[in-house]
N, CA, C and O of each residue as an XYZ file, in Angstrom:
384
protein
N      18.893    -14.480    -32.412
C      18.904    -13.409    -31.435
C      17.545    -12.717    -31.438
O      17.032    -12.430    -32.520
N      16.956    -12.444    -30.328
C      15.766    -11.912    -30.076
C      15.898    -10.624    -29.904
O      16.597    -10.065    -29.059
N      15.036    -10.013    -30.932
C      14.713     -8.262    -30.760
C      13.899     -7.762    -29.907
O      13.564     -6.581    -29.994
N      13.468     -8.525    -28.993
C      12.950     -7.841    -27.848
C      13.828     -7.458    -26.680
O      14.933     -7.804    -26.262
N      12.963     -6.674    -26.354
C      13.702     -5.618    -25.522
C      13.358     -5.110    -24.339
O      13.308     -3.885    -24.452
N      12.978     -5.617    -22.765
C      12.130     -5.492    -21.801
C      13.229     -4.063    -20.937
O      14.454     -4.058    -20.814
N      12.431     -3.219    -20.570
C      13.335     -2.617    -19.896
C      12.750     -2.940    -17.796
O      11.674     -2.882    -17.201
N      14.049     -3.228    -17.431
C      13.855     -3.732    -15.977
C      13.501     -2.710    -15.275
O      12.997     -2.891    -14.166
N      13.702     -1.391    -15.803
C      13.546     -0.424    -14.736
C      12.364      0.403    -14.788
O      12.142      1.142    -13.828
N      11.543      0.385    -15.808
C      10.488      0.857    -15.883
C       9.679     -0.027    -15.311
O       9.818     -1.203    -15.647
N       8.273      0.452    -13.959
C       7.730      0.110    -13.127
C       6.283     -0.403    -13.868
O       6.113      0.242    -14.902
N       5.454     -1.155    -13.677
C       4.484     -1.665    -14.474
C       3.319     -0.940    -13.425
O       3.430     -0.832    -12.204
N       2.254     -0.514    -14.220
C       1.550      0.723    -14.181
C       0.687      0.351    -12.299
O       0.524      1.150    -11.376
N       0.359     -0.985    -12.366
C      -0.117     -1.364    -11.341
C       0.759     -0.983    -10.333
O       0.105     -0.441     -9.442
N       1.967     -1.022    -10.066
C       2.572     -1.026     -9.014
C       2.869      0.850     -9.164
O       2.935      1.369     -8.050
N       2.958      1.366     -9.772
C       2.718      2.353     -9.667
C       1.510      3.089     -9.150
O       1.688      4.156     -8.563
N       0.564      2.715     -9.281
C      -0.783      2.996     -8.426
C      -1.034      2.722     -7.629
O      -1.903      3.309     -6.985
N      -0.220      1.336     -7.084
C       0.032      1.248     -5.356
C       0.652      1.751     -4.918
O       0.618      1.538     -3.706
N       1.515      2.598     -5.275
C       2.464      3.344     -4.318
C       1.796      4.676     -4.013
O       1.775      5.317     -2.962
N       1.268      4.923     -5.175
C       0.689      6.395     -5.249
C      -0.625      6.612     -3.703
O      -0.781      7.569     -2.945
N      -1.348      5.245     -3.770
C      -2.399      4.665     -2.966
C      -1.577      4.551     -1.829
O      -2.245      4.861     -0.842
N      -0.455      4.253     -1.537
C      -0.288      3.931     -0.526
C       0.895      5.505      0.222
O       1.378      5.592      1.351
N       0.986      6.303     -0.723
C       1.627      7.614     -0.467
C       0.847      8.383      0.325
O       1.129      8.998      1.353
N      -0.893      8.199     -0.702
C      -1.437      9.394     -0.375
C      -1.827      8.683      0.910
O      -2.018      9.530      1.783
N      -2.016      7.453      1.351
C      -2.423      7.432      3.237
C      -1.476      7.289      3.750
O      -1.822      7.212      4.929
N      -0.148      7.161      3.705
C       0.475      7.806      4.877
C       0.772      9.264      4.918
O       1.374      9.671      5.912
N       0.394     10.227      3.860
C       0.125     11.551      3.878
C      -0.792     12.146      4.748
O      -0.657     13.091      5.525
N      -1.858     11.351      4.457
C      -3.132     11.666      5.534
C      -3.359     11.711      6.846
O      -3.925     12.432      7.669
N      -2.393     10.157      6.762
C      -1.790     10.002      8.021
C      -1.123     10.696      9.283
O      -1.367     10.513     10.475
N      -0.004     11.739      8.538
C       1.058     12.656      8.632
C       0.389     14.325      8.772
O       1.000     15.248      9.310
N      -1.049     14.443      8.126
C      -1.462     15.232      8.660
C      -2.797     15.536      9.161
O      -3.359     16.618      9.329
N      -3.173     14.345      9.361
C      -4.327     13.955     10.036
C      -4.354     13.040     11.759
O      -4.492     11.833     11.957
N      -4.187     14.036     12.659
C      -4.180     13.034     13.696
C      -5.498     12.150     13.737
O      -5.290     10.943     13.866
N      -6.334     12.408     13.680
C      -7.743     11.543     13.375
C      -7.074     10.689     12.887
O      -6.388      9.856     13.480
N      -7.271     10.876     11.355
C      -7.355      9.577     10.377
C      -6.155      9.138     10.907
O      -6.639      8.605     11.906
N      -5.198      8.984     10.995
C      -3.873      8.428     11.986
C      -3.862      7.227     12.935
O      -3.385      6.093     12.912
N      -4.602      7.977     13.791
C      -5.415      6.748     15.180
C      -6.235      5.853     14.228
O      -5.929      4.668     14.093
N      -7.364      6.450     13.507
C      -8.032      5.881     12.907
C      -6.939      4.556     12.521
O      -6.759      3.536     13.187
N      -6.386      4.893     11.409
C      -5.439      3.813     11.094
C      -4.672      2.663     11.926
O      -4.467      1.518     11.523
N      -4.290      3.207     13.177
C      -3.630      2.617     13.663
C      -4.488      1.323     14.247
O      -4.257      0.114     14.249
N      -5.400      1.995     14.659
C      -6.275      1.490     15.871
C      -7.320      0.474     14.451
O      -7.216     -0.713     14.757
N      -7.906      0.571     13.568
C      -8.416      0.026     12.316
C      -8.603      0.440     10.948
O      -9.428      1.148     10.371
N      -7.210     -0.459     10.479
C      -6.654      0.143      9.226
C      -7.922      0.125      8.322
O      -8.397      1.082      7.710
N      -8.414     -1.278      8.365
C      -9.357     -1.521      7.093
C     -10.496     -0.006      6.813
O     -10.619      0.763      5.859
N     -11.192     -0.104      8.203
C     -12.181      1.464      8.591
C     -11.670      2.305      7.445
O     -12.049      2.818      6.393
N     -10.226      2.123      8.488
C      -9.337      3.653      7.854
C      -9.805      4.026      6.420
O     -10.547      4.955      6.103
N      -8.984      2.748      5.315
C      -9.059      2.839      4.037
C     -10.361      3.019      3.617
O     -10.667      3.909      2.823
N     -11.162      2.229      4.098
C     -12.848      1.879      3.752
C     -13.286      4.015      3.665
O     -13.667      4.659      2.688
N     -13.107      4.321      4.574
C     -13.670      5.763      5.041
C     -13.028      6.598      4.020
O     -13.800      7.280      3.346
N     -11.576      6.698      3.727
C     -11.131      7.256      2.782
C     -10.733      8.932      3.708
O     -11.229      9.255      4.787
N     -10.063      9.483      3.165
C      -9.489     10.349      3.592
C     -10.231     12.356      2.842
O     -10.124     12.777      1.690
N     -10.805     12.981      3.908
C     -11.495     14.294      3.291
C     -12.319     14.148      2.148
O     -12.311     14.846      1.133
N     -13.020     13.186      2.409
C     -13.870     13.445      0.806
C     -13.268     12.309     -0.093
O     -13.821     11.712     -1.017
N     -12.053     12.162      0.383
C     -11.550     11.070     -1.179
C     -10.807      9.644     -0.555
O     -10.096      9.238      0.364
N     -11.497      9.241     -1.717
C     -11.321      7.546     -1.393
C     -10.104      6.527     -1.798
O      -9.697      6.552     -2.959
N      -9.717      5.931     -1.164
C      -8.127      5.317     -1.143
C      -8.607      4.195     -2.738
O      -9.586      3.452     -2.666
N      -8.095      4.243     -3.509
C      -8.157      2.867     -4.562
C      -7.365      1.834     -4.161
O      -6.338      2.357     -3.729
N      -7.300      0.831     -4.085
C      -7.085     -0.402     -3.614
C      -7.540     -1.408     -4.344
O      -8.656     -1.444     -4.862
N      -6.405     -2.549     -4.432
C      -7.456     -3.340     -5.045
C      -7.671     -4.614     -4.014
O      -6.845     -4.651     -3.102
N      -8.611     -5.608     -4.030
C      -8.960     -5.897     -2.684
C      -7.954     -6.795     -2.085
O      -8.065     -6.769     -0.860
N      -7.068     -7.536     -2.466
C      -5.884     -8.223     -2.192
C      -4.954     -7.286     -1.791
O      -4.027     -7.782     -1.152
N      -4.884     -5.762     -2.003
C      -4.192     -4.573     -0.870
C      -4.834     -4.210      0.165
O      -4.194     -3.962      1.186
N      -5.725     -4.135      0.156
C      -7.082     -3.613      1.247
C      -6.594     -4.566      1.972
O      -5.619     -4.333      2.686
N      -7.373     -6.243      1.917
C      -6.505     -6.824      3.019
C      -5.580     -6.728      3.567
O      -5.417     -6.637      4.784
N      -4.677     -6.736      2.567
C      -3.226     -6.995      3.548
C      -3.175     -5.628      4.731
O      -3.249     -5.594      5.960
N      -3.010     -4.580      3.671
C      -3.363     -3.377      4.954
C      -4.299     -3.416      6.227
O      -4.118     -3.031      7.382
N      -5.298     -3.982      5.636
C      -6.587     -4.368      6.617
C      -5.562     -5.267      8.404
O      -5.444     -5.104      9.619
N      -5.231     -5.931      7.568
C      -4.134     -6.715      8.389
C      -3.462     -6.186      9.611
O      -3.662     -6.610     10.749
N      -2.528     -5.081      9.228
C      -1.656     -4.422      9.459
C      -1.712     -4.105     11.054
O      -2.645     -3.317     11.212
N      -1.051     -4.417     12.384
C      -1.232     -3.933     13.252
C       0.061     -3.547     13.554
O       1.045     -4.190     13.187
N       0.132     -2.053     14.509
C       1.165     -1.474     14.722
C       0.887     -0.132     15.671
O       0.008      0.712     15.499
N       1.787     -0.177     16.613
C       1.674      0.888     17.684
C       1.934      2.408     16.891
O       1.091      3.266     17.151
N       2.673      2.664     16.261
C       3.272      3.868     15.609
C       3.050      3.917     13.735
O       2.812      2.934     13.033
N       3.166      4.934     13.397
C       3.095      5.153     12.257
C       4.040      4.828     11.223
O       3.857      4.322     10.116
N       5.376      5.326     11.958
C       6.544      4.066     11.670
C       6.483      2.743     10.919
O       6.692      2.421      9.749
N       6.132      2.117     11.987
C       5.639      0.189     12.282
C       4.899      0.427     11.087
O       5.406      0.211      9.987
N       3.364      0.993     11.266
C       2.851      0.575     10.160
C       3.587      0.880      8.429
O       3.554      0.184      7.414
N       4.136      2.072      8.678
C       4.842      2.220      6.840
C       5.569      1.099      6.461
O       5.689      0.706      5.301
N       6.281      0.343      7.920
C       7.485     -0.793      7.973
C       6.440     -1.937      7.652
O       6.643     -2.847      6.848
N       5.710     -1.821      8.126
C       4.565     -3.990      7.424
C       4.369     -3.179      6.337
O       5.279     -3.173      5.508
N       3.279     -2.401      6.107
C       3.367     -2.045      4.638
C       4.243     -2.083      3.485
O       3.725     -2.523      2.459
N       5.603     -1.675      3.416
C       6.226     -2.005      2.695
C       6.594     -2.992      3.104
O       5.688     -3.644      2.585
N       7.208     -3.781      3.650
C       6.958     -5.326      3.914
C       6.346     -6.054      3.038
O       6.956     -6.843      2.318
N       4.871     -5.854      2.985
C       3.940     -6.855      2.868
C       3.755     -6.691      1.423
O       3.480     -7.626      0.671
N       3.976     -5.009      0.917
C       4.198     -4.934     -0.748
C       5.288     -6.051     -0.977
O       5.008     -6.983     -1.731
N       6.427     -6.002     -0.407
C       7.917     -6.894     -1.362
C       7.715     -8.375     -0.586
O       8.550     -9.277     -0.657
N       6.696     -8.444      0.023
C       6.446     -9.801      0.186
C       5.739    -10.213     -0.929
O       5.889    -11.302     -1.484
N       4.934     -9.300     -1.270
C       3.829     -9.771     -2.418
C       4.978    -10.005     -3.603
O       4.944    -11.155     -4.042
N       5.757     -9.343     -4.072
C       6.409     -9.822     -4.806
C       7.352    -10.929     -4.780
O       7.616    -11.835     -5.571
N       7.624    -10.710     -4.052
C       8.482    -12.219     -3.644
C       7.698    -13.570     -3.619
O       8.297    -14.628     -3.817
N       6.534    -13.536     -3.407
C       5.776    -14.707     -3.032
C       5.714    -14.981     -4.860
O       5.975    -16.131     -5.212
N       5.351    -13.868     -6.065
C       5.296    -14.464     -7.137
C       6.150    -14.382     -8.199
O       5.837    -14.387     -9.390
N       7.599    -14.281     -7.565
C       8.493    -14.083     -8.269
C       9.133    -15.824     -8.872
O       9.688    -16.066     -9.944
N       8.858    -16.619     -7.942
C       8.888    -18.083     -8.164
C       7.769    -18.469     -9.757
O       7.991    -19.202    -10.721
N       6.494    -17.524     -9.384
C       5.483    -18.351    -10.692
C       5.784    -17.885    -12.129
O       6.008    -16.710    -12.421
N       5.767    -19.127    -13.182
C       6.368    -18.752    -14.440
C       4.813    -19.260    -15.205
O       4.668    -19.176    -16.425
């Protein structure tokens, strides 16, 4: 019997810093009509420019995908975004 002990529900630190990254721009979003359009109209800009002074962390395999992202509403975009996060997981939930 193995004494290890993984707990499933504690979040691994990376994915925790994407969410946080990806909180604070749809925050910006939410109260930034600028940066908003900005986004909508070119996400990558968007992130690249960073929001009042401060800059989105990303790592560049998020940047893309966001970069990606096209969508009429702010909505749409939170909807591919999380999308494209639980796609990412899904795509490496197969590799051992």
């Amino acid at each position: 019997m193995s004494n290890i002990f993984y707990d499933y529900h504690q979040k691994d630190e990376g994915k925790i810093q994407r969410e946080r990254e990806y909180s604070r721009i749809m925050t910006a979003a939410v109260i930034s009509e600028r940066f908003r359009r900005l986004l909508l109209a070119n996400p990558g800009l968007a992130i690249k420019n960073g929001f009042n002074g401060e800059a989105f962390h990303l790592a560049a395999d998020e940047s893309r995908r966001i970069s990606a992202i096209r969508a009429a509403t702010l909505a749409d975009f939170a909807r591919q975004m999380n999308a494209s996060q639980s796609s990412a997981v899904i795509s490496l939930a197969g590799v051992e």
